[in-house]
TIKOLDO-722773 format. One record per residue (C-alpha): residue in one letter; x, y negated, z negated. Coordinates in pm, 1 decimal, decimal comma. Example, Ala and Ser with C-alpha at 12.3 -4.5 7.8 and 13.67 -1.06 7.14 Angstrom:
<rovexs>
A 1230,0 450,0 -780,0
S 1367,0 106,0 -714,0
</rovexs>
This chain:
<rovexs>
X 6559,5 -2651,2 -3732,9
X 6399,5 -2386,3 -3484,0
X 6519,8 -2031,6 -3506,1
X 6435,6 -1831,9 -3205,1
X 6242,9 -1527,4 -3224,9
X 6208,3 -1244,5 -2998,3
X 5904,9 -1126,1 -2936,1
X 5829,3 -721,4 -2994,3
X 5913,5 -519,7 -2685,9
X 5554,9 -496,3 -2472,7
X 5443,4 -98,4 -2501,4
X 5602,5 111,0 -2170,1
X 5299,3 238,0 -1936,7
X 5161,2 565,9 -1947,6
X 5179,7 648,9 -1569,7
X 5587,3 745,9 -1545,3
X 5607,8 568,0 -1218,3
X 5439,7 236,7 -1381,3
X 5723,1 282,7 -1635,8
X 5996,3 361,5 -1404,9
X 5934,1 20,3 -1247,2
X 5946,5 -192,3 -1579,8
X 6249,1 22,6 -1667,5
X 6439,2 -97,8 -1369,6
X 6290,1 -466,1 -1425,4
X 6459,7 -489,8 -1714,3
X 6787,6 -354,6 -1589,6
X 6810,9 -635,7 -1301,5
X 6680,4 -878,4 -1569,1
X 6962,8 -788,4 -1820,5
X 7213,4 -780,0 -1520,2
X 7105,3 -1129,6 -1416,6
X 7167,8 -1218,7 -1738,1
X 7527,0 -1090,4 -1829,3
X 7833,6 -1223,2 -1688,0
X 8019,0 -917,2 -1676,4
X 8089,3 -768,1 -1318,0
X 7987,0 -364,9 -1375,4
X 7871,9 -116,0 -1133,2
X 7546,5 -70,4 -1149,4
X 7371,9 94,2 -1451,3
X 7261,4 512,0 -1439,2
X 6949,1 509,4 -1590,4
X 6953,9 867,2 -1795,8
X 6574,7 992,2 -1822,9
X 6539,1 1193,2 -2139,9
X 6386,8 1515,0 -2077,5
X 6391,0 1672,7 -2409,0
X 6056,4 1854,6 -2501,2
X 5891,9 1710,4 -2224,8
X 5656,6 1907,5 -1984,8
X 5779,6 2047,3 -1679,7
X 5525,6 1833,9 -1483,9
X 5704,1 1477,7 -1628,0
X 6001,6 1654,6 -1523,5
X 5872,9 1704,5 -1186,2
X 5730,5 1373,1 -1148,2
X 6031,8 1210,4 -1270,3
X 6234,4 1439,0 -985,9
X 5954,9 1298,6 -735,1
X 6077,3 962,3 -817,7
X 6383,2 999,0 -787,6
X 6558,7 1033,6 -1116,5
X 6841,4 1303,7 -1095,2
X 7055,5 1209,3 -1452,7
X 6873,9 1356,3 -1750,7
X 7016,0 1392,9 -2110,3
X 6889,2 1698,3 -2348,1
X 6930,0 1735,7 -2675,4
X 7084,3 2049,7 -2699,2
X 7333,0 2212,0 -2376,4
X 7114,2 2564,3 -2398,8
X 6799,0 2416,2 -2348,3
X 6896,6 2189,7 -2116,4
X 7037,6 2493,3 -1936,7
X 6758,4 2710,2 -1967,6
X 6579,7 2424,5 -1834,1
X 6772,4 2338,2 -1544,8
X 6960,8 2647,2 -1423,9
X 6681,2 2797,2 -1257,4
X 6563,5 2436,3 -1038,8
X 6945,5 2312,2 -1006,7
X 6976,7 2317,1 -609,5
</rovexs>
């Protein structure tokens, strides 16, 4: 009898746009794969303790849903960039 095994999760790239991309590769894979009819997926970057300049790039890209850990950071964070 054959049990099927996942294999581990390849590591994410380093360069954020390089992992954007094989974020969003794995969303349309997962959606090809399920049979339920959903609007599309927000992808929620996490931009707890991360440096302004990943939260920049991340902006650059595109992303505009982030989740913090905490609502005062988050607003110390964001309050003075919000538009």
């Amino acid at each position: 009898m054959h049990h099927h095994r996942e294999l581990p999760p390849k590591p994410l790239p380093d360069n954020i746009s390089e992992r954007l991309i094989h974020i969003q590769n794995r969303i349309k894979a997962a959606r090809s794969l399920s049979s339920l009819a959903v609007a599309d997926p927000v992808l929620i970057a996490v931009s707890k303790q991360q440096p302004e300049t990943r939260i920049e790039m991340a902006l650059n890209l595109g992303l505009r849903v982030f989740g913090e850990n905490r609502w005062q950071e988050g607003h110390a964070r964001w309050e003075p960039i919000k538009p």
